[in-house]
Steps between C-alpha positions, in 0.01 A plus 500: 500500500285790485353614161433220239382548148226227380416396147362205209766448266155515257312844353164275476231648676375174586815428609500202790896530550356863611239339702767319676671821541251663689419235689836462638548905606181425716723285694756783548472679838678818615697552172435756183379313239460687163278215251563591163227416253705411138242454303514923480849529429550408152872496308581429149703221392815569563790571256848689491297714229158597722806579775674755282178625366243548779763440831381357842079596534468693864294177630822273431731769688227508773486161520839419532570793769214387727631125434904621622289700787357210621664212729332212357262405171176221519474382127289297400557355083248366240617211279443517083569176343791403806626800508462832700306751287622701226329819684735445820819390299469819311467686816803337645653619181402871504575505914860297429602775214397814762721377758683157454494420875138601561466255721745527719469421852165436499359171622230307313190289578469351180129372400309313228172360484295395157224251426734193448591255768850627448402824652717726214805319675712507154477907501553495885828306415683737200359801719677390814775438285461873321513705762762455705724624164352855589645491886114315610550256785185246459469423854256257432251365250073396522313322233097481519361210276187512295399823623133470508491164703745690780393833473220727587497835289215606716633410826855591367644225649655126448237258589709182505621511922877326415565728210382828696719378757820429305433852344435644847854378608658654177378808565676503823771350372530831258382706797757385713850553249 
């Protein structure tokens, strides 16, 4: 693996799913590593209509050509009411309609962290489930509990020693495929 491409599935700009993000591309040694920041890359709902109309924005077809350049994704989802967010569904959306196998090839550390002791482990589970339908292989998958007990935005870094070690050997895990 040489060039990965990093992201939140979130556009907050408090988002801690991004804070997890870059947190975990600090780890990453001797690889490009391109962070994308989501919370500037807006996209309207999408519809069969706003398609016709207004085609694919240059950030999508950006996007999606940087994602096919790269060898492997870090991804890291929100959860809204046990599900991923509508922001990042929509995206997968807009991305699947540009090119149907967007995501092929490309191997997947596949994140989630939110306040909850559940650690946004229901959107983990439908987007490990998503993605390999766009040619995604989710090599494996890391879960961060109540964020602000195991996390330090400041530091940017997990504070609990078992969970920044199970992370730790995920990342390698990816690193390694």
């Amino acid at each position: 693996m040489e060039k990965i491409i990093a992201f939140a599935g979130s556009n907050s700009s408090k988002s801690i799913n991004f804070q997890l993000v870059k947190y975990t591309v600090s780890l990453i040694e001797g690889l490009s590593v391109d962070t994308l920041d989501m919370s500037e890359m807006p996209f309207p709902i999408y519809s069969e209509d706003e398609e016709r109309k207004e085609g694919f924005k240059n950030a999508l077809v950006e996007l999606v050509n940087d994602i096919q350049d790269s060898d492997g994704l870090v991804i890291s989802v929100n959860e809204h009411n046990g599900n991923m967010s509508a922001y990042f569904k929509n995206l997968i959306d807009w991305m699947s309609r540009f090119n149907r196998n967007f995501l092929e090839g490309k191997k997947i550390f596949l994140m989630s962290t939110s306040e909850g002791k559940f650690g946004a482990s229901k959107s983990l589970e439908a987007t490990s489930l998503l993605l390999p339908r766009f040619g995604g292989e989710v090599i494996t998958t890391f879960s961060l509990p109540s964020y602000s007990k195991h996390f330090s935005a400041s530091d940017l870094k997990i504070t609990d020693e078992a969970l920044s070690k199970e992370h730790q050997d995920k990342l390698n895990q990816f690193l390694e495929a």
